[in-house]
C-alpha positions in Angstrom: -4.8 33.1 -22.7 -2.2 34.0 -25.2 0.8 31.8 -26.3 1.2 28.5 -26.4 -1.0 25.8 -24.5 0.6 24.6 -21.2 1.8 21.3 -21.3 0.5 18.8 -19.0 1.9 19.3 -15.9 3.2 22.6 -16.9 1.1 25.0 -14.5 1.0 28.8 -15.3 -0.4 31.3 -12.7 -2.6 34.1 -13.1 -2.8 36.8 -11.2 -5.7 39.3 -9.8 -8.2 38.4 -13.0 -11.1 40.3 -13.5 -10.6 41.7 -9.5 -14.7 43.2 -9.7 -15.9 39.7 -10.3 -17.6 38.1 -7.1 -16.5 35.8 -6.1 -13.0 37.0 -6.8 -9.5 34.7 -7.0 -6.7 36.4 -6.3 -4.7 33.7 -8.3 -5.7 30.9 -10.9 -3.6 28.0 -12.0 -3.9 26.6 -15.3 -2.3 23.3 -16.2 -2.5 21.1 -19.3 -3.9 18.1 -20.0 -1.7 16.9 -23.2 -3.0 15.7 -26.5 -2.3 12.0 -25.2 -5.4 12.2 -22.9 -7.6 9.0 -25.1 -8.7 6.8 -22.1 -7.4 3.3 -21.5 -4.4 2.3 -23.3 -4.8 -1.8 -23.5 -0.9 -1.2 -24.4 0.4 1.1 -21.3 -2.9 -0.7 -19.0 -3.8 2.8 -18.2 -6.5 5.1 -18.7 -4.4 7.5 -19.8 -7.1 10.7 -19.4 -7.8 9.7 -15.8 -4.0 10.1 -14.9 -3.5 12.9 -17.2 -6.5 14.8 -15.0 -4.9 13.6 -11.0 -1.0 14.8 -12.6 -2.0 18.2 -13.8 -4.3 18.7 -10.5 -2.1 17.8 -8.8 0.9 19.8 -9.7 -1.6 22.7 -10.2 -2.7 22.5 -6.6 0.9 22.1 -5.1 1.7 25.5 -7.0 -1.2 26.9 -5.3 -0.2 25.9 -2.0 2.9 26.8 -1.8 1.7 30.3 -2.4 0.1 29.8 1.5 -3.4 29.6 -0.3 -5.9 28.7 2.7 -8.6 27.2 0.0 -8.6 26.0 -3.4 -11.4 25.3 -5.9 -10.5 22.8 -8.7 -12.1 22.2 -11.7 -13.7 18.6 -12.2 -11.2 18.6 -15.6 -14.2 16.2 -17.1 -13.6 13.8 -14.1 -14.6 14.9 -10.7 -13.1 12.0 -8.9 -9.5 12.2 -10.5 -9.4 15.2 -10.3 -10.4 15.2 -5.9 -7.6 12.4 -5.8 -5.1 14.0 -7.6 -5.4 17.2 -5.6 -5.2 15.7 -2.6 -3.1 13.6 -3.3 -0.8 16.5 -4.1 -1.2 19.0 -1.5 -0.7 16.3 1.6 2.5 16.6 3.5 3.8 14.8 6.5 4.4 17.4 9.2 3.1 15.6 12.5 6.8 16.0 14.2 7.4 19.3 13.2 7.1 22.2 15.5 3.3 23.2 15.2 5.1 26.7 14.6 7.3 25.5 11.7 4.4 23.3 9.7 3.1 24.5 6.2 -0.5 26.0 6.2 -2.1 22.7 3.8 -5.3 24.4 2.2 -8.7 23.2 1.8 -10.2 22.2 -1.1 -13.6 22.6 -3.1 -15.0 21.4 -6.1 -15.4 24.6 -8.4 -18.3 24.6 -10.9 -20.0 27.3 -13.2 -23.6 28.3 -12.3 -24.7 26.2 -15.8 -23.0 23.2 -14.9 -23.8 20.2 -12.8 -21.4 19.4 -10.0 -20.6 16.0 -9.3 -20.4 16.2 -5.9 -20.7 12.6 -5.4 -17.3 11.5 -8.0 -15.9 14.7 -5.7 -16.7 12.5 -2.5 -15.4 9.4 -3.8 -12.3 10.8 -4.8 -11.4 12.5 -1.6 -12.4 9.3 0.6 -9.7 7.5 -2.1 -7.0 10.0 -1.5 -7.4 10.3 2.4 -6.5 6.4 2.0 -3.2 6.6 0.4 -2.5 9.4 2.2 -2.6 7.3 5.6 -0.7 4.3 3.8 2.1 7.6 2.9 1.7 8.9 6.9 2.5 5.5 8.2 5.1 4.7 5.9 6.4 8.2 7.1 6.7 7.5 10.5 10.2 6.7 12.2 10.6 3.1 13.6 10.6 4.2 16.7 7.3 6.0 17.1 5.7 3.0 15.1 6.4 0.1 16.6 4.3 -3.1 16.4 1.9 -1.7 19.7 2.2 1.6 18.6 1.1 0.6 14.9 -2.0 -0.7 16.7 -3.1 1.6 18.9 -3.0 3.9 15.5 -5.3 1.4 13.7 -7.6 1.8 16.9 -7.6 5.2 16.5 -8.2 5.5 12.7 -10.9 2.4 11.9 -13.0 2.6 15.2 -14.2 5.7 13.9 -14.8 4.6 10.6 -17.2 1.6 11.7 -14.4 -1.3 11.4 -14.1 -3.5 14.6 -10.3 -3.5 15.0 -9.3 -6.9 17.9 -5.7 -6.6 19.0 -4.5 -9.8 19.9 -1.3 -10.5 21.6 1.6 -12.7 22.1 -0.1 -15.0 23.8 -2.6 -15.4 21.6 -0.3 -15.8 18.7 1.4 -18.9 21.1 -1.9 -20.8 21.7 -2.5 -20.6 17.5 0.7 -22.2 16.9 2.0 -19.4 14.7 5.5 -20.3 15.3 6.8 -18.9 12.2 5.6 -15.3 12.8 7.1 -15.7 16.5 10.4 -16.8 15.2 10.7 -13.5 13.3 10.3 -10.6 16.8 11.9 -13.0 19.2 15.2 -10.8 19.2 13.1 -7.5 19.8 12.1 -6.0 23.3 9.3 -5.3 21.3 6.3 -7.3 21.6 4.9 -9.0 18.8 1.3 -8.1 17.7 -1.7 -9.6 15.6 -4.3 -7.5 14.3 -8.3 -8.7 13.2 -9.7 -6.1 11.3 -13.3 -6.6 10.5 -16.1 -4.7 8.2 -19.4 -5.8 7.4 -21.4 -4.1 4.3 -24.0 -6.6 3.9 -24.9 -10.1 5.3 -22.6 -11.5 8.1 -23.1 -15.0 6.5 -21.9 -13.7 3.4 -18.4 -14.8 2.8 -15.7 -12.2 3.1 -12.7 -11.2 1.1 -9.5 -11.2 3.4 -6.8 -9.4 2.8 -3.1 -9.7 4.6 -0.5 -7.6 5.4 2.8 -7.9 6.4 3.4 -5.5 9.2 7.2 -5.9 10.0 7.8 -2.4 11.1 11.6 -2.3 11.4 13.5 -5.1 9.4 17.1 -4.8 9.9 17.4 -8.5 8.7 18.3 -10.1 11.5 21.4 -12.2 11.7 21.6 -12.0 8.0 22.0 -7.8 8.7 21.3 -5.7 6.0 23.9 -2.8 4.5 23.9 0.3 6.1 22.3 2.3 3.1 19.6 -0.3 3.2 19.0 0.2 7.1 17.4 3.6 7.1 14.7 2.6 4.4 13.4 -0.5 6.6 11.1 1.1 7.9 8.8 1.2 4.8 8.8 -3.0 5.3 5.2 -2.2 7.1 3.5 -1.2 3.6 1.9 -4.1 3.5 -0.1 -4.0 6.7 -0.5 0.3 5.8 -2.6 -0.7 2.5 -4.5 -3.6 4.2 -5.3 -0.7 6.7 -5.8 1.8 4.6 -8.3 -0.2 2.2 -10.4 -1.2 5.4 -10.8 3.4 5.7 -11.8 3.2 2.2 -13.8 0.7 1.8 -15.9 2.0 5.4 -16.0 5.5 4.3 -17.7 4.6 0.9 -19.9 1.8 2.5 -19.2 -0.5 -0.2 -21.5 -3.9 0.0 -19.0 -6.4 0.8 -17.6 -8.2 4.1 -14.2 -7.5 4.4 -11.6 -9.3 7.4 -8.2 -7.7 7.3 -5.5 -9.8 9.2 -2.1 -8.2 10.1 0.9 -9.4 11.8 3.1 -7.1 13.6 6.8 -7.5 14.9 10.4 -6.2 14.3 13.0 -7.9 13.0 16.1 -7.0 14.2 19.9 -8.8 15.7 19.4 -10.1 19.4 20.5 -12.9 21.6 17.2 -14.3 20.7 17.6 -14.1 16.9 16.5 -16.5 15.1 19.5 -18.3 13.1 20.2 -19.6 9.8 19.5 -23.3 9.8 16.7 -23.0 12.2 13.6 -24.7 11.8 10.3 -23.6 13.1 6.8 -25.2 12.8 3.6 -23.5 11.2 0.2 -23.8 12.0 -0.4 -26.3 9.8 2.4 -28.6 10.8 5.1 -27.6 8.1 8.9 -27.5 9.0 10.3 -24.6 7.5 14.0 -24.3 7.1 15.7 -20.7 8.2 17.8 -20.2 5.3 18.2 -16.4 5.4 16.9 -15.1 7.9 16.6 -11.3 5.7 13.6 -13.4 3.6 11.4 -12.8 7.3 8.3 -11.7 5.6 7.4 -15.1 3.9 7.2 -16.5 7.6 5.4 -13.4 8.9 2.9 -14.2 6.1 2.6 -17.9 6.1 0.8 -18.6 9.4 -1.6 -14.7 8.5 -2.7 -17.3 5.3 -3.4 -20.2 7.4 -5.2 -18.4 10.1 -7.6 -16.6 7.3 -8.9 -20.1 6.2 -11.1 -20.2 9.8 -13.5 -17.7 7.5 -13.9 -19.4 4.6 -13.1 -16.5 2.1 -14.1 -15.4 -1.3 -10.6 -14.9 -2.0 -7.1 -14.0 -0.1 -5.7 -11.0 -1.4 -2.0 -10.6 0.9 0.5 -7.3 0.0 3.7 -7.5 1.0 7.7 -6.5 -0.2 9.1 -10.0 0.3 11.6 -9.4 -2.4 14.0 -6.7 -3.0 14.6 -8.1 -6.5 11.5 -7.3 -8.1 12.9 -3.8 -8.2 14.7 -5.0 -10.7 12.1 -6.4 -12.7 9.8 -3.8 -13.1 11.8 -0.8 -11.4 9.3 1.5 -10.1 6.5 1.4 -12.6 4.1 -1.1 -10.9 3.6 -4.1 -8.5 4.0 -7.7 -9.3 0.8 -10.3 -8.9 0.7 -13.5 -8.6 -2.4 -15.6 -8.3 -4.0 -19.1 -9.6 -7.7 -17.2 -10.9 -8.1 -15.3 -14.2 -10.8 -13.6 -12.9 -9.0 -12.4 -10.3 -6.5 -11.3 -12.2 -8.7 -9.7 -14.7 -10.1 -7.4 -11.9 -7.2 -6.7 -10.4 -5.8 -5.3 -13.8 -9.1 -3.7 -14.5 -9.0 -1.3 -11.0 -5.3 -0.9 -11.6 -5.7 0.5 -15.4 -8.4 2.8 -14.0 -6.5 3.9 -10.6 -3.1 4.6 -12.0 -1.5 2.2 -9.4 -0.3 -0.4 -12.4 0.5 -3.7 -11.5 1.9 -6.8 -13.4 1.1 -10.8 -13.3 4.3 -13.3 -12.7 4.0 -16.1 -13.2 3.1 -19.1 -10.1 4.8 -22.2 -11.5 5.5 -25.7 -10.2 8.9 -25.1 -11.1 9.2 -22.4 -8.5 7.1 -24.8 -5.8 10.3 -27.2 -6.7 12.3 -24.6 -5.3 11.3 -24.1 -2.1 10.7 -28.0 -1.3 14.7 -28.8 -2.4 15.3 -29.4 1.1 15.7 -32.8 2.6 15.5 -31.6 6.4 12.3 -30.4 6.2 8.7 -29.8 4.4 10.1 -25.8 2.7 12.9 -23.2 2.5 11.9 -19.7 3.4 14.5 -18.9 0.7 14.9 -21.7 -1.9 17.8 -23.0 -3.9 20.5 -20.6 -4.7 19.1 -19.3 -7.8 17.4 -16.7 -9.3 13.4 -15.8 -9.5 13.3 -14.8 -6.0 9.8 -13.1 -6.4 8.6 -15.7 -7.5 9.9 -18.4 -4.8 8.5 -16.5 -2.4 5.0 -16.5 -3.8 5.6 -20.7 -4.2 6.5 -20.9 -0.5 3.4 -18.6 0.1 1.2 -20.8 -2.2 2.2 -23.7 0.2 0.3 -22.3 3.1 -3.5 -21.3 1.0 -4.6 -25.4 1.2 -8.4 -24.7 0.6 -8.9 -20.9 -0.3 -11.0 -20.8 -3.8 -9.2 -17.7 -5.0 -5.6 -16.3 -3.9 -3.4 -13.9 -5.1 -0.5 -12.0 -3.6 0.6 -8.3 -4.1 4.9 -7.5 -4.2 5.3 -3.6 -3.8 9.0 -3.9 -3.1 9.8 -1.5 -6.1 6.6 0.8 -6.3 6.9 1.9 -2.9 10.1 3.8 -3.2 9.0 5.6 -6.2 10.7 8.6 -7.2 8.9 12.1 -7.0 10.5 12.6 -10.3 8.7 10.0 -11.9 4.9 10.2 -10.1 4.7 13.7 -9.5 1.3 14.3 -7.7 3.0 12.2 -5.2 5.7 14.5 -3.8 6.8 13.4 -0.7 7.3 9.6 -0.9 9.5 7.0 0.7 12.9 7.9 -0.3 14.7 6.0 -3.4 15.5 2.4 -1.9 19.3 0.8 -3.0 18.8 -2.9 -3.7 
């Protein structure tokens, strides 16, 4: 190749080479790496070749489809698994409610390897079984409120982990009543739509080892209730569900690579929109352990929907609680679209947490989980907490405090905020280009 190297991300296409060589490409991308490409950067907490190798994949692959290629053979790039990941990663596209006539051709893809060179098939594997994971977090995030509503959002977790070998229990309104979970009612009272509470269960080694649980908030359409959002907020809300999509998504993954751990996914599912049975500001409802919580705004839902998720998970007596959620538009503003906020009480939690994130690409950051912030959401003299605190700042990190008051006995907790890192622009993570569009806080 003559000229200048590509740089990375910078694919250049080659057309009809050596046309009597068997097997023969009618076209060959060649993207960059850059001269960055060192492994983990303590300083940027990212392994730096790993996502060099998924971007220039990625965008390599995307060329090559949209030149209505029906198979593509990538090049492990020194890393088999980034390299699966970023492809298809790159090449997926939502299309489910387009006209079957009017959807793009998405090609398959193969790992390519010289007759002298070991392929890792298995690093090939793994990354594909990763990517088909995000890429049902992206479908369900996708979908239109209407088509995914809380029973609808089941019966597609049905039809996705039963498959997989996770036991998926859909538990209902009732259900939710006779467990006291009177916070997550409050939230879908105003909907026609029911609310719903999903058990999600894997087991990849001894049932009387103690699981990791992991919560997700699963409000499907928030429009903020009585405390209604702006109109250029409204059509984003349906991205409030990422939570539960990850939870679901992670229970796929962790299935389709048969890791050796128990694993109990708890989600709960509702809407929360502007009825005559909204809840209102002022309100105060009763969790399953017995705390009052005051209603102050009744747009801060998801710390309710969580709060009595938390207290039911303490019937298994996890390893940890791991809960994702987007309780707080602010934290946008705190780390705009670069990463996720964490908060947790363990080190080593943390330290692993950081660890898969440097590794994966999906950064995260720790915040911290102060008394000062508990203080906060216990200000109130009518009852035990405030699903919204004082009138201050630190939002973010309120709501972690009022979550921290419903994990009593867990040994190990942390919670997830992907408010900002949801919405991230195509511009800025370009194997991913179809994403949630940009979110106005």
């Amino acid at each position: 190749m003559s000229g200048p190297m590509p740089k990375r991300g910078e694919a250049r296409l080659f057309f009809a080479i050596e046309p009597e060589r068997i097997p023969y490409y009618s076209v060959a991308a060649v993207d960059g790496l850059g001269k960055e490409c060192l492994g983990c950067n303590p300083y940027e907490v990212l392994d730096e070749q790993k996502e060099a190798i998924r971007r220039s994949v990625s965008a390599a692959c995307r060329i090559l489809a949209e030149l209505d290629t029906d198979r593509i053979e990538v090049e492990n790039c020194g890393h088999a698994e980034s390299a699966a990941e970023g492809a298809a990663l790159g090449i997926w596209l939502y299309q489910e409610l387009r006209n079957p006539q009017n959807r793009i051709p998405v090609p398959s893809l193969d790992l390519y390897a010289r007759k002298d060179e070991v392929c890792d098939l298995e690093g090939w594997r793994i990354g594909l079984q990763k990517a088909a994971a995000q890429n049902l977090t992206r479908q369900l995030q996708e979908m239109p409120s209407n088509l995914l509503t809380p029973t609808a959002f089941a019966q597609n977790v049905v039809e996705v982990l039963c498959k997989s070998g996770v036991n998926v229990e859909v538990k209902v309104e009732g259900w939710a009543e006779s467990q006291s979970m009177h916070a997550f009612l409050a939230v879908g009272k105003a909907s026609c739509e029911p609310p719903i509470f999903l058990e999600l269960s894997y087991y990849g080694t001894c049932a009387e080892e103690r699981p990791i649980v992991l919560v997700g908030q699963g409000v499907t359409y928030d429009a903020g209730g009585l405390c209604l959002k702006e109109k250029h907020e409204l059509f984003h809300m349906r991205g409030d569900m990422t939570g539960a999509a990850v939870v679901v998504a992670c229970c796929r993954a962790v299935a389709g690579l048969r890791l050796p751990v128990n694993i109990r996914g708890l989600i709960p599912l509702c809407e929360n929109v502007v009825g005559c049975n909204s809840v209102r500001t002022g309100d105060m409802v009763k969790s399953m352990n017995g705390k009052t919580i005051e209603i102050q705004c009744t747009d801060h839902e998801d710390v309710l929907v969580l709060a009595d998720a938390l207290l039911y998970a303490q019937n298994f007596c996890p390893k940890c609680i791991i809960d994702v959620g987007t309780c707080s538009g602010y934290m946008r503003q705190a780390l705009d679209e670069s990463a996720a906020g964490v908060f947790t009480n363990s080190e080593i939690l943390w330290q692993q947490i950081k660890h898969a994130s440097m590794h994966t690409g999906d950064r995260v950051w720790r915040f911290p989980l102060w008394k000062y912030y508990s203080k906060a959401v216990r200000a109130g003299g009518r009852s035990d907490v405030q699903n919204y605190g004082i009138d201050r700042g630190g939002r973010p990190c309120n709501a972690a405090a009022f979550l921290r008051e419903f994990v009593p006995c867990a040994p190990v907790d942390a919670y997830c905020e992907y408010c900002g890192a949801l919405c991230l622009g195509a511009e800025l993570m370009d194997f991913l280009p179809q994403r949630m569009p940009q979110m106005l806080w």
